[in-house]
C-alpha positions, 0 to 999 in steps of 0.5 A, spaced: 465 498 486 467 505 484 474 505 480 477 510 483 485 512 485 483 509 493 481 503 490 489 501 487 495 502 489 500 500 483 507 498 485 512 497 479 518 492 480 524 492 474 526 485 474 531 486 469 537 482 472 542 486 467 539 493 470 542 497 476 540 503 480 544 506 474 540 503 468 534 504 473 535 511 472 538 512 465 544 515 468 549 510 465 549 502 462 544 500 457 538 503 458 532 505 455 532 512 459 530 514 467 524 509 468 522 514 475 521 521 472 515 523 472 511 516 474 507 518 481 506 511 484 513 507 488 517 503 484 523 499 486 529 495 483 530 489 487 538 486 486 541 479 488 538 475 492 531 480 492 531 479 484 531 472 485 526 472 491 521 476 487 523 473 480 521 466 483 515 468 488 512 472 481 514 467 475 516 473 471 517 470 465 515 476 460 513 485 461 509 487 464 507 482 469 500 485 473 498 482 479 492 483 484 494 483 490 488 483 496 489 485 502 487 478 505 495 476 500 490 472 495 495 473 489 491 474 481 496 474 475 491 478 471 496 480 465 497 486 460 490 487 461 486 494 461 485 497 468 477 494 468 480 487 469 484 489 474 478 492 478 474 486 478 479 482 481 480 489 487 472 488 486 473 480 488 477 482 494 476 480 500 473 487 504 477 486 510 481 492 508 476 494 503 475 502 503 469 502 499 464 498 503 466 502 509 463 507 514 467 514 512 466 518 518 466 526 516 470 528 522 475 523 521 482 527 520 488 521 520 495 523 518 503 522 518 507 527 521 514 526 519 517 530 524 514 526 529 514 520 527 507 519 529 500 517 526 496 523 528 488 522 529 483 527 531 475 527 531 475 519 532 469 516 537 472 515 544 473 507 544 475 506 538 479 500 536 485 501 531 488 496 527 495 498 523 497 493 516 502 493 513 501 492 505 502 485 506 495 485 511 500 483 516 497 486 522 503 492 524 499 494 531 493 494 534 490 499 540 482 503 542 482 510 542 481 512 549 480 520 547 478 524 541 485 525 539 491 522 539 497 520 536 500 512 535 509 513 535 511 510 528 519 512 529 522 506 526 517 503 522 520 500 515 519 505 510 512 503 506 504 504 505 500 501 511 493 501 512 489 504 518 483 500 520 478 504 525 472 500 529 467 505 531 464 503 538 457 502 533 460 497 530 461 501 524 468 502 521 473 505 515 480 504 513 485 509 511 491 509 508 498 512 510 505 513 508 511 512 512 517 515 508 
C-alpha cells in the first residue's frame, strides 16, 4: 500500500472540556494560541453533551490520542505513533472503501459543485452502480448510471467527507472521495 495523502483523512478533535470556541481559536481565555490557522485537515471542538459522547466513546485519557478508524468502523488506538503505524492499521483495513487496490479509470471526471448542491459525474460506463458513504461507512445513497454523465442532488446533505463507490459493468470498481461543505 502506498503511503500517500489518499490513503488517510486526519480529523482533529480538542477534547479540552475548559476550551471553547474562543480558546480554540486563541481569541480570549487561557489559551495556547489558534489552534486552526495554518492546519489543512478539519478540526472540530465538540461541547457539552458531544465532548462527553466523544470523551467516553474514545477513552481520552492523555494528548495526542490517535485513532484508526476503517471504513468497515473497526476502530485501533494506535497512539503517538509515527505515521508508518498508522498506515499499517489503514493497511489492515478491510478494502470495501479501500482506493488503493481499486480500478482508477482515466476518463472518470467526479466533483461537487456547491452552487448546485449536485455530485457531478461525466465519462462513467452506462450501467454503473453508485454507492455514497458517509465517514462512518454508513451507506448514504445508492443508484446505476443510466448515461455517461449525470449528477446525484445532495442539497441538504450534513456537512462532511463522504465516499463515492463506482462499480463498473465488468465488475471492476474505484472509490472517490468528496467534500460537502
Amino acid at each position: 500500500m502506498g503511503t500517500n495523502s489518499q490513503d488517510v483523512i486526519v480529523l482533529g478533535i480538542e477534547v479540552d472540556q475548559n476550551n471553547g470556541n474562543n480558546e480554540f481559536l486563541g481569541i480570549s481565555g487561557v489559551t495556547q494560541g489558534n489552534w486552526v490557522e495554518g492546519v489543512d485537515y478539519p478540526l472540530f471542538n465538540p461541547e457539552n453533551e458531544d465532548w462527553g459522547q466523544i470523551t467516553g466513546d474514545y477513552d481520552v485519557v492523555y494528548y495526542p490520542m490517535v485513532y484508526a478508524i476503517c471504513p468497515d468502523r473497526t476502530t485501533t488506538l494506535t497512539g503517538s505513533q509515527t505515521s508508518a503505524v498508522l498506515y499499517e492499521e489503514v493497511a489492515s483495513c478491510s478494502a470495501s472503501l479501500n482506493t488503493a487496490t481499486h480500478y482508477m479509470p482515466d476518463d472518470l471526471i467526479f466533483f461537487f459543485n456547491t452552487v448546485s448542491s449536485g455530485l457531478h459525474i461525466l465519462h462513467s460506463e452506462q450501467g454503473t452502480k453508485l454507492e455514497i458513504f458517509d465517514l462512518t461507512g454508513k451507506l448514504f445513497i445508492t443508484g446505476t448510471l443510466e448515461s455517461d454523465k449525470g449528477v446525484v442532488a445532495l442539497e441538504g446533505s450534513p456537512t462532511g467527507i463522504y465516499f463515492c463507490r463506482f462499480t463498473y459493468p465488468s465488475g471492476e470498481m474505484t472509490v472517490r472521495k468528496f467534500y460537502i461543505n
